[in-house]
N, C-alpha and C positions, 0 to 999 in steps of 0.2 A: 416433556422435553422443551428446552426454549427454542423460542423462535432465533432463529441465523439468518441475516442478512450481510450477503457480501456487497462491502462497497469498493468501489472502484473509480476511475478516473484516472485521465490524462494528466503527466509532473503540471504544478503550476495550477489543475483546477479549484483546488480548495477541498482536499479529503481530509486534511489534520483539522481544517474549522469546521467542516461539517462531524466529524469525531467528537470533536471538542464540546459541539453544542448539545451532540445525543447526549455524548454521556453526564452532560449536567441535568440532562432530565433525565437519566437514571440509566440510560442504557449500560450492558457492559459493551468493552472496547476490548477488542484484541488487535494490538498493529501488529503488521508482520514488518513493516519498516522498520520501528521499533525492535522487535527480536532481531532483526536481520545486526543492526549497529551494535547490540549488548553480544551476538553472537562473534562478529569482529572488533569489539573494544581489545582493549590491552586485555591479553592471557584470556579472551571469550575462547569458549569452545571449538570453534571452528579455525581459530589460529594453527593451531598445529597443521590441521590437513593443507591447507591455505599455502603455510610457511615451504611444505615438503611439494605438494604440487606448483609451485608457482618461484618457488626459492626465498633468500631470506631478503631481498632486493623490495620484496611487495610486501616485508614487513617493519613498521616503524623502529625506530629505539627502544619505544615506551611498549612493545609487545603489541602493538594495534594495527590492523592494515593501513596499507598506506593508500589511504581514497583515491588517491590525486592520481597516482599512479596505476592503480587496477582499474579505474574509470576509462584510462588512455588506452589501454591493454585490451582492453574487451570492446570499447564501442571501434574496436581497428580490427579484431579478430573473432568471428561467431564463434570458433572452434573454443579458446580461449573462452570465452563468455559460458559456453555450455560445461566447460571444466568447472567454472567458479561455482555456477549454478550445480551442478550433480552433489556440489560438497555442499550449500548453502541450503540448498530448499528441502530436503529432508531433514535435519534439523529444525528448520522453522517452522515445518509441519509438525513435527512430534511437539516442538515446544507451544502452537497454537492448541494441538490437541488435549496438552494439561493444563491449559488454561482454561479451554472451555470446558472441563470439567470443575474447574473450581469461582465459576462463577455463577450457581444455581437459582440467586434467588433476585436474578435481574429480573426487569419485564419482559425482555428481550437484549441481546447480541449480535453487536456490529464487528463483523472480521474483515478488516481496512487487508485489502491484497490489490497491490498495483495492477497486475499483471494478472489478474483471473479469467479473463477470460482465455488464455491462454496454458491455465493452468486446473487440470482436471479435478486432479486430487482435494484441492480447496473449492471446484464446485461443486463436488460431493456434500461439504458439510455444511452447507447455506441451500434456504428454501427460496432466499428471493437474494433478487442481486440492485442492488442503490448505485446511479453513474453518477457524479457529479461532474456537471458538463459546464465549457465555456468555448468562446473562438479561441483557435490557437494565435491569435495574436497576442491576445490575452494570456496563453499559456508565457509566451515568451519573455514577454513583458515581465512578468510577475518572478519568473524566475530569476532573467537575470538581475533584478531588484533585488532578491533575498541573497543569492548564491554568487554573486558577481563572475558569474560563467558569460562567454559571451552569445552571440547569438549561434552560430556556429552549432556553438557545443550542445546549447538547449534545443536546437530542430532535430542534431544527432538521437538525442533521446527521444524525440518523439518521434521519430522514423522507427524508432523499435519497439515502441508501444504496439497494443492494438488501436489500429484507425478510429480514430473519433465516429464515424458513422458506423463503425460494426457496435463501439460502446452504447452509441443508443439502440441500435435496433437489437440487442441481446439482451439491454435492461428490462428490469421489472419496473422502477420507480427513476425518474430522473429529475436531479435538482440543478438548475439551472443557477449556478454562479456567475452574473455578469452587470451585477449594477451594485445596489447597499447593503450593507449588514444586516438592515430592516428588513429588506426582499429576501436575504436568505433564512433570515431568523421564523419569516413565518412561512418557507415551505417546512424545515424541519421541524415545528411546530406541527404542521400537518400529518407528516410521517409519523413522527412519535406517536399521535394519536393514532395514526391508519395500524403501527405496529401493536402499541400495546391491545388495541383491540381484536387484534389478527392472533395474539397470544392466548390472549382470555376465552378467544372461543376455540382453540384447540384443543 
């Protein structure tokens, strides 16, 4: 059986470059970010329930949710949020779970879940859990850069994360994003080797 390592992090630390780098040295990659988007694209899967629970107001023209607006909706209402979630995260579960069946002959697999520590069922299927950590000033900065969200919105989200100090003290392995490309290239450098040899002697 391969080795699973859930990775995690705060919006803004760096999980899509730290993903990016494993999997050029071979690792597989499962996003749940990723599944989460294809599951709400135009006519995804999870449209219909979406459309019927939430009405057609929180769906686009082009058949796809409408980010902007179920963003508003949910970080103003938990109840709301746990609606969306009941329909979103068993799907992303069944669709991780066929994934990780058809990617056998990695060295190891990385399962990218924002919200793991929070979420049991996905730390069932991971032996070790990877934080990629930085200040949250750094979170803010970085996001509203990419996403032109303002600061407001980006602290909303990270009030709904888990706390940066519960992410490290629950970690197995923590990479440290807070200076060069070079700094990050050789902790996962590191990792990759601590992992595939953590596989080979299984």
């Amino acid at each position: 059986m391969n080795l699973c390592i859930g990775l995690t992090g705060g919006i803004g630390c760096g999980k899509s470059t730290v993903s990016k780098l494993l999997s050029e040295r071979g690792a597989g990659i499962i996003d749940t970010d990723l599944i989460a988007h294809q599951l709400t694209h135009n006519n995804g899967s999870a449209i219909t329930a979406i459309r019927e629970a939430f009405g057609v107001d929180y769906v686009s023209s082009d058949g796809a949710l409408n980010r902007e607006k179920m963003r508003t909706l949910i970080f103003s209402d938990a109840i709301e949020k746990q609606r969306l979630e009941s329909i979103l995260h068993p799907l992303i579960l069944a669709q991780a779970k066929s994934e990780l069946q058809s990617l056998p002959n990695k060295p190891y697999i990385i399962i990218s879940v924002p919200l793991l520590f929070t979420s049991p069922t996905f730390q069932q299927l991971v032996q070790r859990t990877l934080v990629v950590d930085c200040a949250e000033e750094q979170q803010i900065s970085r996001v509203m850069t990419r996403s032109q969200m303002t600061e407001s919105e980006v602290r909303k989200i990270i009030a709904q994360q888990t706390p940066r100090s519960e992410r490290l003290q629950r970690a197995d392995d923590v990479i440290t994003n807070d200076s060069s490309i070079d700094n990050l290239t050789a902790q996962v450098d590191f990792l990759h080797k601590f992992y595939t040899s953590s596989q080979n002697n299984n």
